[in-house]
C-alpha positions in Angstrom: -71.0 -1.1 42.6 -71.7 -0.6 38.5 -70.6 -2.6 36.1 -70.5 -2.8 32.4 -69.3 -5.3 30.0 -69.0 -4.4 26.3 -67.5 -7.0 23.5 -65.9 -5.5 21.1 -65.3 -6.9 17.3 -62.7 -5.5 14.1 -65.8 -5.4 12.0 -64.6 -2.0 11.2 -61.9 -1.2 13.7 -62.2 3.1 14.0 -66.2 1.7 14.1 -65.3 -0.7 17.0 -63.6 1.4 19.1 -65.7 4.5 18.6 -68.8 2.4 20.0 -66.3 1.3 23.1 -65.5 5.1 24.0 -69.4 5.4 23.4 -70.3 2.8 26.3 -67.8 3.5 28.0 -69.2 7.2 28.2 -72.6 6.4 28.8 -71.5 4.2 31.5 -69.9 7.0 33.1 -73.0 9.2 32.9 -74.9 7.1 34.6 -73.3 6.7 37.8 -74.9 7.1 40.8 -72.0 9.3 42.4 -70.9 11.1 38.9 -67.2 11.9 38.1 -65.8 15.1 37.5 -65.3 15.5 33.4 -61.4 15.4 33.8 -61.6 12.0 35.0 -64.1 11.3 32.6 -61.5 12.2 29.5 -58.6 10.5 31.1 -61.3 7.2 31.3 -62.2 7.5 27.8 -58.6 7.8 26.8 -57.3 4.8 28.3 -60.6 2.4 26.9 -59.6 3.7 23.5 -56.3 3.0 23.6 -56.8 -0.4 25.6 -59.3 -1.1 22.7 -57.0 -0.2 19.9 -54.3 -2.2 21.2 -56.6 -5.1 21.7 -58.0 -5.3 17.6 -54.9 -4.8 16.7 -52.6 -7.1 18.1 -54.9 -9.2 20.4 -56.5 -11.5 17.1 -59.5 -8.7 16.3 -62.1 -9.1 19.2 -62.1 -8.2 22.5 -64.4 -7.6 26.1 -64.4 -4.4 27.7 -65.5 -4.0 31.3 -65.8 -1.6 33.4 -66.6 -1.7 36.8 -67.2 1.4 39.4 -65.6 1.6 42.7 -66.1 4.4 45.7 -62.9 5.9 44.4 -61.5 4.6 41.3 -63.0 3.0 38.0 -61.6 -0.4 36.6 -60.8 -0.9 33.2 -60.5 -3.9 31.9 -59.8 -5.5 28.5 -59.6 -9.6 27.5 -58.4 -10.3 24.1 -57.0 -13.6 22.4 -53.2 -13.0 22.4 -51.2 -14.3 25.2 -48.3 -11.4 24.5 -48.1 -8.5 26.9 -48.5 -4.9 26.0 -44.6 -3.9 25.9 -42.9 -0.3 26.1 -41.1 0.7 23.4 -39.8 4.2 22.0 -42.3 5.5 20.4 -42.2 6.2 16.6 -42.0 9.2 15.3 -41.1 8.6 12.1 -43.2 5.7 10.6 -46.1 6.0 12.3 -45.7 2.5 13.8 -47.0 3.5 17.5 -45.2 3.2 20.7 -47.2 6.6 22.4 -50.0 4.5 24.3 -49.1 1.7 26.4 -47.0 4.5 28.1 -49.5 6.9 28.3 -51.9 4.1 29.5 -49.6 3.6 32.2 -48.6 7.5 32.9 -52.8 7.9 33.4 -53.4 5.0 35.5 -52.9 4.4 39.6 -52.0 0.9 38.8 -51.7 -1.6 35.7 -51.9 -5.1 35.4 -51.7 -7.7 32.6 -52.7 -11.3 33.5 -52.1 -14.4 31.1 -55.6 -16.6 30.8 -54.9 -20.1 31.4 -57.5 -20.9 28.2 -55.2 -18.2 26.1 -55.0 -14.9 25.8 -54.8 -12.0 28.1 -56.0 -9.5 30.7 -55.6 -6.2 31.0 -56.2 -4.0 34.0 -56.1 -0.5 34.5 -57.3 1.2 37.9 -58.2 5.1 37.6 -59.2 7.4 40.3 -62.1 8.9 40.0 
C-alpha cells in the first residue's frame, strides 16, 4: 500500500492548493499499479476542492493524505474547525460557492467527516481507481 501525507498552509492560498494538486499528482504517478487518467482527474478534483474548503473555512492549514488501495484511493483532509462541510444551493449569483462539497460527494464511492476529539475535523473521501 502507498501513502502520502502533504500539510498544507494559506501562505498564499491559489499557491497552497496548487502544490496539493501537485503532490497529489505525483503521488499518482508513481504508483506501482498506475490509474487510468480519468480517475486521475476525478482524484485531482476532489484534493482541490477538499483543500480549498479546508483554507478557507477550516482556520488556514491543513494535512492532506493520501493513501492507495488495490481498488480505490483515499483522500483525506484534517483541518482545525470542528464544523462539517454542509450542502447548500449553490450560488449563482454572488459567487459565494455551494458547487463542491456536492460535487465531492457526486465523485466519490463514499464520504465521511469525523470530529477530532483534540478539535477539528476529518475528512474522508474513498475513490475507485
Amino acid at each position: 500500500m502507498n501513502t502520502m501525507s502533504v500539510d498544507v498552509a494559506t501562505v498564499r492560498s491559489a499557491t497552497s492548493v496548487a502544490g496539493a494538486r501537485d503532490s497529489a499528482r505525483t503521488f499518482l504517478d508513481g504508483l506501482d499499479h498506475p490509474i487510468a487518467a480519468e480517475a486521475a482527474d476525478t482524484i485531482i478534483l476532489v484534493v482541490s476542492e477538499l483543500v480549498t474548503n479546508a483554507l478557507r473555512h477550516g482556520g488556514g492549514t491543513c494535512t492532506l493524505n493520501l493513501t492507495a488501495h488495490p481498488d480505490s484511493i483515499e483522500v483525506t483532509v484534517h483541518d482545525h474547525s470542528p464544523q462539517a462541510p454542509r450542502m447548500r444551493t449553490p450560488d449563482l449569483n454572488n459567487g459565494t460557492g455551494g458547487f463542491g462539497w456536492p460535487m465531492v460527494n457526486r465523485l466519490a464511492h463514499t464520504t465521511t467527516v469525523t470530529r477530532q476529539a483534540t478539535g477539528g475535523k476529518t475528512v474522508t473521501a474513498l475513490l475507485t481507481r
